[in-house]
N, C-alpha and C positions, 0 to 999 in steps of 0.2 A: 504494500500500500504506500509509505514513500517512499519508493520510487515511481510511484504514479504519480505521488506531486511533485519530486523535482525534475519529473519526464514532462507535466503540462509548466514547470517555474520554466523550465529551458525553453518551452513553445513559446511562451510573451518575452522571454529576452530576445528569442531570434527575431520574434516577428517586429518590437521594437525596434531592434539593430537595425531590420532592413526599411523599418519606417525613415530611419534615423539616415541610414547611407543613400537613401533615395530623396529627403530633403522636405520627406512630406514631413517629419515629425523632426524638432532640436531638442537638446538637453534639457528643456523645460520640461517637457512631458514626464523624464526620468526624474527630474526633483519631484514633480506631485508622486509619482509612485515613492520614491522616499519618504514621504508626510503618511503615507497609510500603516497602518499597522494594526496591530489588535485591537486596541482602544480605539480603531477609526478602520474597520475593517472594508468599510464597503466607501473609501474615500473617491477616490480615481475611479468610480464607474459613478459615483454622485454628480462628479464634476461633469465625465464625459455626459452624460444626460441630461445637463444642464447647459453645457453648450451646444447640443443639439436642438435642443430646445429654442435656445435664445439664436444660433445662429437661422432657422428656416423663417423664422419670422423676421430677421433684421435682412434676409436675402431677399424677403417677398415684400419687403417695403423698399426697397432696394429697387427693385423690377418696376412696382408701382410709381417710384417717385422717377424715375428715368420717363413713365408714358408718356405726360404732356409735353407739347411741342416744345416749352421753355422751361427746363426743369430748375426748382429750385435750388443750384446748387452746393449752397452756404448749407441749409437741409443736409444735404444728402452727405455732402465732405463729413458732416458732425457725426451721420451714424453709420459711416464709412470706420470711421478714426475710431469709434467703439467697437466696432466688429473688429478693427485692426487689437484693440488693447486685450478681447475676451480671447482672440486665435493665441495672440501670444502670447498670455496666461495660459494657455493648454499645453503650446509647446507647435500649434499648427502652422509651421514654419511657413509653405507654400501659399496657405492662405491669409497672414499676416501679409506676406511681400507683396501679393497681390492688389489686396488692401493701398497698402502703400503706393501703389502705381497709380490706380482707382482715383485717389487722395491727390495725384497729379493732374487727371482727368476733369475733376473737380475745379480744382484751381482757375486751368484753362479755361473751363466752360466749354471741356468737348464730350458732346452728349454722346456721341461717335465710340470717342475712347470707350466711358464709364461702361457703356453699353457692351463692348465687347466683352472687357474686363469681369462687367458681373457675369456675361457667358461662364469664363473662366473661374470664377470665384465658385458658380453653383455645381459645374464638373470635378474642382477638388474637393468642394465640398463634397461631393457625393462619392469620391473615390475615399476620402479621409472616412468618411462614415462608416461605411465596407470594411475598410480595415479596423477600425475601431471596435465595428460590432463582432468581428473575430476578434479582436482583445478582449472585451466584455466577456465572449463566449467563453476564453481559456481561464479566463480573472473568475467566472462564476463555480467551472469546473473546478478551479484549484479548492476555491473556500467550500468545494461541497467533499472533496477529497481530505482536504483537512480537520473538516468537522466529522468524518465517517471516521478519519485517524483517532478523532480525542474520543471517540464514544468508545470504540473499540479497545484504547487505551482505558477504560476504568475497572 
């Protein structure tokens, strides 16, 4: 039995690592897995689920505020710049930078740019998710392998 959970601890390091060599994921994501532990067991799947949360609705007002002919775009930079600060609170490397391109787009007043960029934004976004919900899946496995460890253990 552990070594079934340091066979699934080894499945979230690798799939990290390759979050991490691929650029979707920086060393942020690995400080929140740091902050969890017993006392805070279900920390990093709190978070992740709260930024999913918070991101498909800052994506879909996003999309919204781009329709009209002249978008607002002091608006939009503001909750551009938020979505930039919760990705990089996660560690969502790809979609921070993007952000920050966005955030250029803005500036300019090219509804053109913003426009493509959010294409881009809701494509990592949806590939970041994918991968995440495979971390969740292994992060849920280990703490039900864990707990079958301590029961077993009494």
């Amino acid at each position: 039995m552990e070594a079934n959970v340091a066979a699934v601890e080894e499945s979230i390091n690798i799939l990290v690592a390759q979050l991490q060599q691929e650029g979707t994921l920086d060393e942020q994501f690995e400080q929140l897995m740091a902050l969890q532990d017993d006392a805070n067991p279900d920390f990093v799947a709190e978070v992740v689920q709260l930024y999913f949360e918070d991101s498909v609705q800052k994506i879909d007002r996003m999309g919204a505020m781009l329709s009209p002919p002249v978008p607002d775009f002091k608006e939009l930079d503001q909750l551009v710049h938020q979505f930039k600060g919760s990705s990089a609170s996660l560690g969502a490397a790809t979609i921070a930078h993007l952000c920050i391109k966005m955030r250029e787009g803005c500036q300019t007043l090219d509804q053109q740019m913003c426009t493509a960029l959010l294409g881009q934004l809701r494509d990592s976004y949806l590939l970041l998710k994918g991968k995440l919900d495979m971390f969740m899946a292994l992060e849920q496995q280990r703490k039900q392998l864990v707990a079958a460890l301590a029961m077993g253990g009494r």
